[in-house]
N, C-alpha and C positions, 0 to 999 in steps of 0.2 A: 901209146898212152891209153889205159884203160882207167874204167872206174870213174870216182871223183876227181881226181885229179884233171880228166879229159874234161870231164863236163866243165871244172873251175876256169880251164884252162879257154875254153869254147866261150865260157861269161866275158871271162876279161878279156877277151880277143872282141868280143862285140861291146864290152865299154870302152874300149880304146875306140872302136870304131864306130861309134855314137861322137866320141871327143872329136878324131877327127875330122868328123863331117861337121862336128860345130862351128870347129874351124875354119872349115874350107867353105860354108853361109857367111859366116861372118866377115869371110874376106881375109883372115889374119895367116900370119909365116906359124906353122910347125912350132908349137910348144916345147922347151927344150923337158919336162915332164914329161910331154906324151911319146918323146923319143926314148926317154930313161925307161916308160913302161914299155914301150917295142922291144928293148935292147933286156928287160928283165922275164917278159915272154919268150923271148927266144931264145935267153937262160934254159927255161923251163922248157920249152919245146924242144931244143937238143936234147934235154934230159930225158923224156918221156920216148924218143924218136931209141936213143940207146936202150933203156927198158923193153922199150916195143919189139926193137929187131933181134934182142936177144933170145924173144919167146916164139919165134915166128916157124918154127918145126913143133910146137908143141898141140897140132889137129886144131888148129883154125879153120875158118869155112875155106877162106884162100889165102896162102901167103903170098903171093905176087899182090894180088890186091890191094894185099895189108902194109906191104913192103910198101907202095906208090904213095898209098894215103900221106904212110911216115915220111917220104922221100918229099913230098908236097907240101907236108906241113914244116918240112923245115928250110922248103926253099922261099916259101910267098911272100911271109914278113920282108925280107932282103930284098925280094924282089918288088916290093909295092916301094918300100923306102929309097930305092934306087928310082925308079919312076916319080918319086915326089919331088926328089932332090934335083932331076932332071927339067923339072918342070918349071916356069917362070911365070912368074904373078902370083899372086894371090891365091892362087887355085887347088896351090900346091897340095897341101893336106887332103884332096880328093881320089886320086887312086891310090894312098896309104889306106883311103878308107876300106874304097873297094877290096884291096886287097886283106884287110881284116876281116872284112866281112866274110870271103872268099874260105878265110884261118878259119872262122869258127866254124864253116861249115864241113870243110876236110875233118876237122880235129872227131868235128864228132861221128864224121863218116869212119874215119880209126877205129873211134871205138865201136864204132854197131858193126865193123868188119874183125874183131880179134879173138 
């Protein structure tokens, strides 16, 4: 994922996870909205993940590197929502955070590697 797209992608991966963490102060269970927006980023992250590895012979700085970032950004979401769902109490929404936070920062490491 390059361009705006990365960048738009890298915003909404850190408002989801601004929402999360409100959540997870507030004490409250996982909004079923702020799962509808995980599950519509990660629409978009698979999509941007295929674009990306299509172009990855075309003299990038490194394609391995670039291959991993893509590899990263489309396993974290799944992975942060797996550890939330796993988690009991209230707290839950906390490493969905973390791991948002985690998405915007790969997302945009993509694009400063493509």
């Amino acid at each position: 994922m390059t361009g705006r797209p990365a960048t738009t992608a890298a915003l909404y991966a850190g408002f989801l996870a601004l929402w999360a963490l409100g959540d997870a102060v507030r004490r409250r269970e996982p909004s079923p909205y702020l799962l509808l927006g995980g599950a519509l980023l990660q629409a978009a992250l698979l999509g941007g993940a295929v674009v990306g590895a299509s172009g990855l012979g075309d003299g990038g700085q490194d394609p391995a590197v670039h291959a991993g970032y893509l590899a990263a950004s489309v396993v974290l979401l799944p992975l942060g929502l797996l550890l939330a769902r796993d988690r009991d109490g209230r707290l839950a929404p906390a490493p969905l955070s973390v791991a948002l936070l985690a998405l915007a920062i790969v997302v945009l490491r993509a694009k400063a590697t493509a």
